[in-house]
C-alpha positions as CSV (number, residue, x, y, z in Angstrom):
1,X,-14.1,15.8,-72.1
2,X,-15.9,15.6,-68.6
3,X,-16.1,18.2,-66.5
4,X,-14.2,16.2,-64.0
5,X,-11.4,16.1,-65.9
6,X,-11.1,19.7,-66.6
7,X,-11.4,20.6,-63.3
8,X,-8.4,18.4,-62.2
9,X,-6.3,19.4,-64.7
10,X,-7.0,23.1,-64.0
11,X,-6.0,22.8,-60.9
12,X,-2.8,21.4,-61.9
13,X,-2.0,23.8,-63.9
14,X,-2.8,26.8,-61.0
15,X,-0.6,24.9,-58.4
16,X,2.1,24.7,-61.2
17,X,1.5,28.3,-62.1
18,X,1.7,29.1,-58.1
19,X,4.8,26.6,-57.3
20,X,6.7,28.6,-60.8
21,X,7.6,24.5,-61.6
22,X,6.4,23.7,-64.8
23,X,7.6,21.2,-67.1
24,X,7.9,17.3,-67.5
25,X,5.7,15.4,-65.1
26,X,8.4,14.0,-63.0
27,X,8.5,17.9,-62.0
28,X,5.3,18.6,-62.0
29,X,4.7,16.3,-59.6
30,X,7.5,17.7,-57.4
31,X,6.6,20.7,-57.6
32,X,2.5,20.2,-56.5
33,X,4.5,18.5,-53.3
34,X,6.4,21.8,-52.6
35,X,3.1,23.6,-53.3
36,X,1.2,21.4,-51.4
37,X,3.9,22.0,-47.9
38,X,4.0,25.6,-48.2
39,X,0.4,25.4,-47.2
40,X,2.2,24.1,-43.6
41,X,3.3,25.9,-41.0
42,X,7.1,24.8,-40.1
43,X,6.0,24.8,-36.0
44,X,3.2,22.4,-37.3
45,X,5.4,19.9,-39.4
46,X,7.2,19.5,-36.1
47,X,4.6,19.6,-33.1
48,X,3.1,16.7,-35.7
49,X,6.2,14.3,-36.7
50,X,8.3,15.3,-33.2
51,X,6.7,16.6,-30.5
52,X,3.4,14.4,-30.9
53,X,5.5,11.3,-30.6
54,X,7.4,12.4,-27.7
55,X,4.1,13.4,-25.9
56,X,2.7,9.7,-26.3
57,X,5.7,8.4,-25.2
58,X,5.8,10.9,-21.9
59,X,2.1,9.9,-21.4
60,X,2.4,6.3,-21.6
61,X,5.8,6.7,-18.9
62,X,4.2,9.0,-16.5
63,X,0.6,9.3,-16.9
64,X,0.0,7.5,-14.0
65,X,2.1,10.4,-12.3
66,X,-0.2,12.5,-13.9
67,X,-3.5,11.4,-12.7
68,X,-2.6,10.9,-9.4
69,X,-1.3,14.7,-9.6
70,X,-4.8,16.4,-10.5
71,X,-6.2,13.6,-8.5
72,X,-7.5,16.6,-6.1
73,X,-9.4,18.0,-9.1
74,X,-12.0,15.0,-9.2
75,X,-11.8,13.7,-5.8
76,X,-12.6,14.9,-2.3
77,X,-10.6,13.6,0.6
78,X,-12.9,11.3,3.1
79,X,-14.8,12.2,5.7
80,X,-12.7,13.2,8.7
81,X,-12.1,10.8,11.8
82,X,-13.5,11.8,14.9
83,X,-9.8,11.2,16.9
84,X,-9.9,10.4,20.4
85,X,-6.8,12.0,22.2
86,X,-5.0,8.7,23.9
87,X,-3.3,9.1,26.9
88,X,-0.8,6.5,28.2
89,X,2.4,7.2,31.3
90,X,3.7,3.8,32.3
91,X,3.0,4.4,36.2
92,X,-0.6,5.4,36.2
93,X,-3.2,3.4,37.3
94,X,-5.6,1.4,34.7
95,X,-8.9,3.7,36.8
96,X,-6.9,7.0,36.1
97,X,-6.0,6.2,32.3
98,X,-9.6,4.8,31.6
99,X,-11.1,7.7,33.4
100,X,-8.6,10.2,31.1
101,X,-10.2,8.9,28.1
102,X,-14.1,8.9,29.6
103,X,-14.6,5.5,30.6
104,X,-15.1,3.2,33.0
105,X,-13.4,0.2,34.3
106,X,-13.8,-3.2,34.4
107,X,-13.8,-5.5,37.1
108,X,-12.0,-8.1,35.1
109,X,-9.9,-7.7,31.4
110,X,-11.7,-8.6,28.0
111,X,-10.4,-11.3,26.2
112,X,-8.5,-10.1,23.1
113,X,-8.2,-12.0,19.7
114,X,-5.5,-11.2,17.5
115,X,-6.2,-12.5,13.3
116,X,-3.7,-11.5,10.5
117,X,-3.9,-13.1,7.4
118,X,0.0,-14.1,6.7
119,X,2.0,-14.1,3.7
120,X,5.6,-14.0,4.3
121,X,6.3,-11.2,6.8
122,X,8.1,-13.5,9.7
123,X,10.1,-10.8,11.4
124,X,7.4,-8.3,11.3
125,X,4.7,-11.5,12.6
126,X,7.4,-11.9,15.4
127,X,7.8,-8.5,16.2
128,X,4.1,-8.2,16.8
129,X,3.3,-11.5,18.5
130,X,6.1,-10.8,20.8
131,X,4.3,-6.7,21.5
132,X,1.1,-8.0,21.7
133,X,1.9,-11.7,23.6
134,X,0.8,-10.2,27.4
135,X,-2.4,-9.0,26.3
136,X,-3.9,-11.6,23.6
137,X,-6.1,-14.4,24.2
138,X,-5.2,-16.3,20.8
139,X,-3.9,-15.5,17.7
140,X,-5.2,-16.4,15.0
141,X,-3.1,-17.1,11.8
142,X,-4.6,-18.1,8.2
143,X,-2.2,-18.5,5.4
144,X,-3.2,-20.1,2.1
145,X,-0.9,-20.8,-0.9
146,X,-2.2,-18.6,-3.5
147,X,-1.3,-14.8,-3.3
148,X,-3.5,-12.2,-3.9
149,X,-3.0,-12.0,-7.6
150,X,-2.9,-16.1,-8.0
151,X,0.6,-16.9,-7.8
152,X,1.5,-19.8,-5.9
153,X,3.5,-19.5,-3.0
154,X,4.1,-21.8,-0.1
155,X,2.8,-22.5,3.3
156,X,5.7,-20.3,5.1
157,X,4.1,-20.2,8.3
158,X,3.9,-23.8,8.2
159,X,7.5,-24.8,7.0
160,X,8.6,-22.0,10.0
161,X,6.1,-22.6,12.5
162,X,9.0,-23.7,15.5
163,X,9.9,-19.9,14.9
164,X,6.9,-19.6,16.7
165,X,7.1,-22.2,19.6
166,X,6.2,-18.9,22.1
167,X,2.5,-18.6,20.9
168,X,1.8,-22.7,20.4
169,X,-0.4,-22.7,23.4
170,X,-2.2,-19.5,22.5
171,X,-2.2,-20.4,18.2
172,X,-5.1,-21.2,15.9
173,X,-3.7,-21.8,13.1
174,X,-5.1,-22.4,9.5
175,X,-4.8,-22.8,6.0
176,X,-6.5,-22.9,2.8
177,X,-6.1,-23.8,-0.7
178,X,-6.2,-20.9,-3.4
179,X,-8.3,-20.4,-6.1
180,X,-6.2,-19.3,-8.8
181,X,-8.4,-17.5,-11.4
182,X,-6.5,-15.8,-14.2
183,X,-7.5,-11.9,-14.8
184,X,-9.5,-12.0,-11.5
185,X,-9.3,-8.8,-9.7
186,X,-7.0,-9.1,-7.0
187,X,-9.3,-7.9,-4.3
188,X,-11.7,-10.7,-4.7
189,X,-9.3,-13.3,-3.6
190,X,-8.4,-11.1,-0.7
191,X,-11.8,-11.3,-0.1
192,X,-11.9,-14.6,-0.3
193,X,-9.3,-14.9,2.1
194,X,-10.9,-12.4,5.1
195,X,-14.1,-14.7,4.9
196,X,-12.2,-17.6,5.6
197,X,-9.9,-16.2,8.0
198,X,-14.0,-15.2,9.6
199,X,-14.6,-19.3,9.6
200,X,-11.5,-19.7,11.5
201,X,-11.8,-17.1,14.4
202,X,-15.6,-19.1,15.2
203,X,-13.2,-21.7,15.5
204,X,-10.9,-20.3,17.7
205,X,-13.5,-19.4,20.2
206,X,-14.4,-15.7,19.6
207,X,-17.5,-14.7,22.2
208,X,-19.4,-11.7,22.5
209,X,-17.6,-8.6,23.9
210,X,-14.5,-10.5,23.0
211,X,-12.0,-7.7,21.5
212,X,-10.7,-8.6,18.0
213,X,-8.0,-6.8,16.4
214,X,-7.8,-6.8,12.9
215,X,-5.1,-5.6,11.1
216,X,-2.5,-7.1,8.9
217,X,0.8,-8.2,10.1
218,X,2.5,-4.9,9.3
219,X,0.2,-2.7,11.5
220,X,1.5,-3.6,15.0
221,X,-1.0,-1.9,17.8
222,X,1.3,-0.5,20.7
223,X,0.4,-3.2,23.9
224,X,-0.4,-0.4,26.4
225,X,-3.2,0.3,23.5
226,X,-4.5,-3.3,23.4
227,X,-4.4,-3.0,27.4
228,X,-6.3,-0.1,27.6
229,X,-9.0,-0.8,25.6
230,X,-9.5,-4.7,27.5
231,X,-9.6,-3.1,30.7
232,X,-11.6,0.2,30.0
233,X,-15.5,-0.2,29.8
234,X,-17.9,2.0,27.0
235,X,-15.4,1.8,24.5
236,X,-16.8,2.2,21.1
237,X,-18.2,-0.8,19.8
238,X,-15.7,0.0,16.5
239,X,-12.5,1.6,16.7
240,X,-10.2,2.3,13.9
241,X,-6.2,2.6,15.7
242,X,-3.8,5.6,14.0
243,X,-0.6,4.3,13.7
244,X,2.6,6.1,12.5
245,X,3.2,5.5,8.8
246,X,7.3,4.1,8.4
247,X,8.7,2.8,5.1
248,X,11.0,0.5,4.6
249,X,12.2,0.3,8.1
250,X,11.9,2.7,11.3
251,X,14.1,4.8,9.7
252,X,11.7,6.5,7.0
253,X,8.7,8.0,8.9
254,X,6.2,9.0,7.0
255,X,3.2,10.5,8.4
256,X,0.7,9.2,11.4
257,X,-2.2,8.9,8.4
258,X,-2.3,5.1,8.6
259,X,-5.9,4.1,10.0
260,X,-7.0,0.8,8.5
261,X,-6.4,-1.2,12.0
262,X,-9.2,-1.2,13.8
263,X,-10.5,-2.9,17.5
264,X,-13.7,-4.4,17.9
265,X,-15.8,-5.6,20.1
266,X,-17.1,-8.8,18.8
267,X,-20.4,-9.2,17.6
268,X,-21.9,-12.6,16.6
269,X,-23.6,-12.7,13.5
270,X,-22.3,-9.1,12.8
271,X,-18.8,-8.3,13.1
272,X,-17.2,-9.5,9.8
273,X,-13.1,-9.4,9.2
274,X,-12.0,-6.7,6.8
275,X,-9.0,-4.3,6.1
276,X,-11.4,-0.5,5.1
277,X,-13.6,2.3,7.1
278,X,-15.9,0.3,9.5
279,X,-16.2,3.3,12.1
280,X,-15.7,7.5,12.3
281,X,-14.2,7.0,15.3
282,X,-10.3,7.0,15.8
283,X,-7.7,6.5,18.9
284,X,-5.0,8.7,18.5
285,X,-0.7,7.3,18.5
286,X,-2.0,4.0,18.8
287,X,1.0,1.8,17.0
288,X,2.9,1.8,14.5
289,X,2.6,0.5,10.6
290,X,6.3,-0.5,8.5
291,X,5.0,-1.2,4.8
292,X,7.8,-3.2,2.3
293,X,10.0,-3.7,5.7
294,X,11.9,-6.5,4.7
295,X,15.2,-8.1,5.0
296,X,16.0,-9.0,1.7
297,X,15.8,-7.6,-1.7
298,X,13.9,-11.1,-3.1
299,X,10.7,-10.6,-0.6
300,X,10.7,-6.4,-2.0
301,X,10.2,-8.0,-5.6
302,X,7.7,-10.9,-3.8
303,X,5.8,-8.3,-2.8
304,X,5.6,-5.9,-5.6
305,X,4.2,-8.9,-7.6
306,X,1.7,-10.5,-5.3
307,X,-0.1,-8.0,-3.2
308,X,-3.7,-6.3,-4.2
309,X,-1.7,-3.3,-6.2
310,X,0.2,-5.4,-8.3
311,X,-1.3,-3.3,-10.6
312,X,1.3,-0.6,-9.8
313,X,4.5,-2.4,-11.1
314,X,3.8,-1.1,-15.1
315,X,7.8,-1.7,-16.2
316,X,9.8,-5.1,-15.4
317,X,12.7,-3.0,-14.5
318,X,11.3,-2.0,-11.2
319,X,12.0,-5.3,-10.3
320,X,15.3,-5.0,-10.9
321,X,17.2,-6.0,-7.3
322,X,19.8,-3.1,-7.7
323,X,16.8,-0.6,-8.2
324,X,15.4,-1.3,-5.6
325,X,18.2,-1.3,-3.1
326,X,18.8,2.4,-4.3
327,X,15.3,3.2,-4.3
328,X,15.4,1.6,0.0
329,X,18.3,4.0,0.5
330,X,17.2,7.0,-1.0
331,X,13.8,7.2,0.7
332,X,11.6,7.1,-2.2
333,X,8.8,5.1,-3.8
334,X,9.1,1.5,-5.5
335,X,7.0,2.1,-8.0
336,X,8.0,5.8,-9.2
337,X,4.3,7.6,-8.2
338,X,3.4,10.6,-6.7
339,X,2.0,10.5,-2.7
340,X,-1.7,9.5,-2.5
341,X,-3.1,12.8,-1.1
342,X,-6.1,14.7,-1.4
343,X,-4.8,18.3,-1.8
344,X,-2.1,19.7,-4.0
345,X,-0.7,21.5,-0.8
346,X,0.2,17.7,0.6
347,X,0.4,16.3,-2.4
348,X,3.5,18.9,-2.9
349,X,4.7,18.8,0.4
350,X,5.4,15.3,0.3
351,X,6.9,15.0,-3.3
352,X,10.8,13.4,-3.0
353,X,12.6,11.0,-0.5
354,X,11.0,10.4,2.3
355,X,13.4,12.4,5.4
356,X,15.6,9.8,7.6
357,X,14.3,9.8,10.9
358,X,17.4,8.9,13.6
359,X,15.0,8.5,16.0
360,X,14.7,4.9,17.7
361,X,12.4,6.3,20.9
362,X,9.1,4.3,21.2
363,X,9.4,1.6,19.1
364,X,8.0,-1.6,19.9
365,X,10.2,-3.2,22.7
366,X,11.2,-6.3,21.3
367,X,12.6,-4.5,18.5
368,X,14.8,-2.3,20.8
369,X,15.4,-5.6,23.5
370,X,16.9,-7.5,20.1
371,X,18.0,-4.4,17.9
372,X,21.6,-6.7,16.5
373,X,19.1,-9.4,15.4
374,X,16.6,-6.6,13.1
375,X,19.3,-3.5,12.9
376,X,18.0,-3.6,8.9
377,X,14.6,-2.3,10.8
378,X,16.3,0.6,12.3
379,X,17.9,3.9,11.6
380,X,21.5,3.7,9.5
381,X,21.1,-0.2,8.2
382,X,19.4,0.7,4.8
383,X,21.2,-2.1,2.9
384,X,19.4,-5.1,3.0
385,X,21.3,-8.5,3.4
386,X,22.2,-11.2,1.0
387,X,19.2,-14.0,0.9
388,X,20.8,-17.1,2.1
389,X,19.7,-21.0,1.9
């Protein structure tokens, strides 16, 4: 007999010994089980076939809540904006305002140049052509039918364009073709889309000194800021604009942290169109930015499934029209995350609905001068209207 053997079979005969279960083998095989799960602790058994589970489960739900939470553990908040104080009173004189801020004036106005690439925002586009009409030179418009993530969508500038009969004279207007790569990041085909939208503003005329203003179509500059900065001389040659941050309408203010707008002073063979940090410099109160304000449900969900951060929508049911009517009225976020901040004292502070704000004081004046037409825009119209046609 091998020494293999005998060992097994000894210790078969020491667990049955241990277990007290000796006898046929149906038992004895029984009883080694017993034996072998009294060598587990009970709180063990169940943190392995319960509570393990359940934690993957929790994890794969909200672990993108949970990264964002300790987010301050691994990352430092940027560099700080050097922020100009802005100082604006409708009856001063464009010397006294220019000389408020340290500069000069001009003898004559800079020409302003106003790009946006456009996806579907129509109210918000009319909103801020209408701000912005006094003081801009041309607008520039590209649209192309391919969003960000490579869905198809159509020319709706194009099929609406009569919406726009006020700007015609002023319009350069263009459109491109998408590319459509499956998997591609999303940022490269908004990439894709700034360089064009480049192409098009040579096009339009753009000179040297010429002030561009790029932003997208939901970060409106105030027109008294566009104004100032024509008329005043030794501006910075890059000038990101702080706008108040709203949600959903005017009725959800959320900070004044927004600061991707910025002003230029154009630059041939330099200046080159984009939507991040360009400049340390910052004018304070200079506009204002509405992110997801829309009129119907259908262009929430268009949205959610087409912009850079598609990424974000990680369960179909936040798609769900209903949802996200009672997510609009309640004030909080579309897709269930924490606030993006760099401290756990923000990050706290802002956790929940964003406040209602009943305020409807400087808001752009078009807005205010057709408030009937875009009441879903301002404070108390939080259900958005049935999609007709």
């Amino acid at each position: 007999m091998s020494d293999g053997y005998y060992n097994s079979k000894k210790t078969d005969d020491i667990c049955d010994d241990v277990c007290g279960q000796q006898g046929s083998k149906a038992g004895a095989t029984i009883s080694r089980l017993k034996c072998v799960l009294r060598g587990f602790d009970v709180r063990t058994l169940l943190c392995l076939f319960i509570l393990m589970p359940f934690a993957i489960f929790a994890i794969y739900l909200h672990g993108q809540k949970l990264t964002y939470f300790f987010r301050p553990l691994w990352e430092s908040p940027p560099k700080p904006f050097h922020t100009i104080p802005h100082y604006h009173t409708e009856n001063a004189t464009m010397q006294s305002l220019c000389s408020l801020h340290g500069w000069g004036v001009r003898d004559s106005p800079r020409r302003v140049y106003d790009a946006v690439l456009f996806s579907n925002e129509k109210d918000l586009l009319t909103v801020r052509w209408k701000e912005l009409y006094p003081y801009v030179t041309q607008f520039v418009l590209l649209e192309s039918n391919s969003t960000f993530t490579g869905l198809p969508k159509p020319f709706v500038f194009k099929s609406n364009k009569d919406q726009f009969s006020f700007v015609e004279e002023r319009l350069t207007y263009g459109n491109i073709g998408g590319r459509f790569r499956k998997g591609e990041n999303p940022f490269v085909e908004e990439a894709f889309q700034r360089v064009a939208l480049d192409k098009l503003l040579r096009i339009a005329g753009i000179e040297e000194d010429d002030l561009l203003i790029m932003s997208d179509v939901d970060e409106i500059p105030s027109a008294h800021t566009i104004n100032l900065l024509r008329w005043c001389d030794d501006i910075p040659p890059v000038l990101h604009l702080q706008l108040k941050n709203y949600l959903y309408s005017f009725e959800y203010y959320v900070d004044s942290k927004s600061w991707r707008a910025s002003i230029h002073r154009y630059n041939p063979g330099k200046t080159r169109y984009a939507h991040f940090r360009q400049s340390d410099v910052m004018l304070s109160d200079s506009g204002w930015h509405c992110s997801f304000c829309f009129r119907y449900i259908n262009d929430f969900v268009f949205k959610m499934k087409a912009y850079s951060h598609s990424d974000r929508v990680r369960f179909s049911h936040y798609l769900n029209p209903v949802r996200i009517q009672d997510v609009i009225c309640k004030g909080t976020d579309l897709f269930d995350m924490l606030p993006e901040e760099y401290t756990f004292r923000e990050m706290i502070g802002k956790m929940g609905p964003v406040p209602r704000s009943y305020s409807a004081v400087h808001l752009p004046s078009y807005l205010l001068e057709n408030a009937e037409k875009y009441k879903y825009l301002l404070p108390g119209n939080c259900v958005r209207e049935r999609q007709t046609g």
